[in-house]
C-alpha positions as CSV (number, residue, x, y, z in Angstrom):
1,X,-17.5,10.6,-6.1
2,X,-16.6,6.9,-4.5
3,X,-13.3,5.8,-3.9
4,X,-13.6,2.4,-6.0
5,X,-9.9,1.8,-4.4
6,X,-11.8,0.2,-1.3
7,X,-13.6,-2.4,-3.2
8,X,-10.4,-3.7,-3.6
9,X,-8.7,-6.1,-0.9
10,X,-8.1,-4.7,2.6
11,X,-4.3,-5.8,3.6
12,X,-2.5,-5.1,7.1
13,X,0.5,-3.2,6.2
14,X,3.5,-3.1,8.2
15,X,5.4,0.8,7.1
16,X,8.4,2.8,8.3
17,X,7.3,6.6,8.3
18,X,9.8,8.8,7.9
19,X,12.9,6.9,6.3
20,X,15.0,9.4,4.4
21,X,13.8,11.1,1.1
22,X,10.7,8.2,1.1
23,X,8.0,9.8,3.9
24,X,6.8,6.2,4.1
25,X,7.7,2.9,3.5
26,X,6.1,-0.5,3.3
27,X,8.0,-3.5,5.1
28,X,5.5,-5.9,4.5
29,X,1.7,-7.2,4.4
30,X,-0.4,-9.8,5.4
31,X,-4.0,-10.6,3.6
32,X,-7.0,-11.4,5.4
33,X,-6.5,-15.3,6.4
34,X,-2.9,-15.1,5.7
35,X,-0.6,-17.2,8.0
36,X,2.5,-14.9,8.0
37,X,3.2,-11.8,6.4
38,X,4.8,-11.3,2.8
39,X,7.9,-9.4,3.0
40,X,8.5,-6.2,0.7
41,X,11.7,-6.8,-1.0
42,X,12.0,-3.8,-3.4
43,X,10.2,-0.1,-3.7
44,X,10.1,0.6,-7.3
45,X,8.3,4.0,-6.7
46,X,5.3,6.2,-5.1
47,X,2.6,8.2,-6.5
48,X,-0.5,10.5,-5.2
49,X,-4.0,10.2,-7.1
50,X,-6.6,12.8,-5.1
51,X,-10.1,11.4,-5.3
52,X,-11.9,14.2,-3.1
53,X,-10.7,15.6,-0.3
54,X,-8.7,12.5,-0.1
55,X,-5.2,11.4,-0.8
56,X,-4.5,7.9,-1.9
57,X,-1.0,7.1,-1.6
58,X,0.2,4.3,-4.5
59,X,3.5,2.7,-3.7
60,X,4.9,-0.4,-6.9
61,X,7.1,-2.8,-4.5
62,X,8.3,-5.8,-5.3
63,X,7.7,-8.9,-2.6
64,X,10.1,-12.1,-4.0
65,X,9.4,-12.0,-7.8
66,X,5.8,-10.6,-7.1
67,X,5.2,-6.5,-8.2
68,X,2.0,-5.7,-6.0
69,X,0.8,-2.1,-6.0
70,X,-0.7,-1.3,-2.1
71,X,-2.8,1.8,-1.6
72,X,-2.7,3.7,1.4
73,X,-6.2,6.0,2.2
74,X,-4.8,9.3,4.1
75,X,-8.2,9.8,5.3
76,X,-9.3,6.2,7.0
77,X,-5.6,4.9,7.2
78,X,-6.6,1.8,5.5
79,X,-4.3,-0.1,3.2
80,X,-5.1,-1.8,0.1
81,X,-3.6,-4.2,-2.0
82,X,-4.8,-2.1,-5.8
83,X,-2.8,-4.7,-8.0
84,X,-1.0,-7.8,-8.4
């Protein structure tokens, strides 16, 4: 089965692993072309969707007044921006 999450827009995630009862935490992300990084304001809450052997790690946040759903890949460590 493909992952159709990496068809979707590649992002450079900055994450705190390990904070409290969250295992991992996105600061912020920056967009390919991007000049600066967009803050993550609010986590509104995580979920795991297995395509495989893989583990893709869904996390709602809020950047400003922007939700954006990112997507972390546990097997390639890639980060994805799945919805805005």
């Amino acid at each position: 089965m493909k992952n159709n999450i990496n068809k979707k827009e590649q992002v450079e995630v900055m994450a705190l692993f390990g904070y409290e009862m969250t295992p991992c935490q996105p600061l912020s992300f920056k967009k390919r072309g991007q000049v600066g990084e967009t803050e993550v304001t609010g986590l509104l809450g995580t979920h795991i969707k297995f395509v495989g052997d893989v583990a893709i790690h869904f996390f709602d946040v809020v950047a400003g007044k922007t939700k954006y759903v990112l997507a972390f890949n546990s097997k390639d460590l890639s980060w994805h921006i799945a919805a805005a």
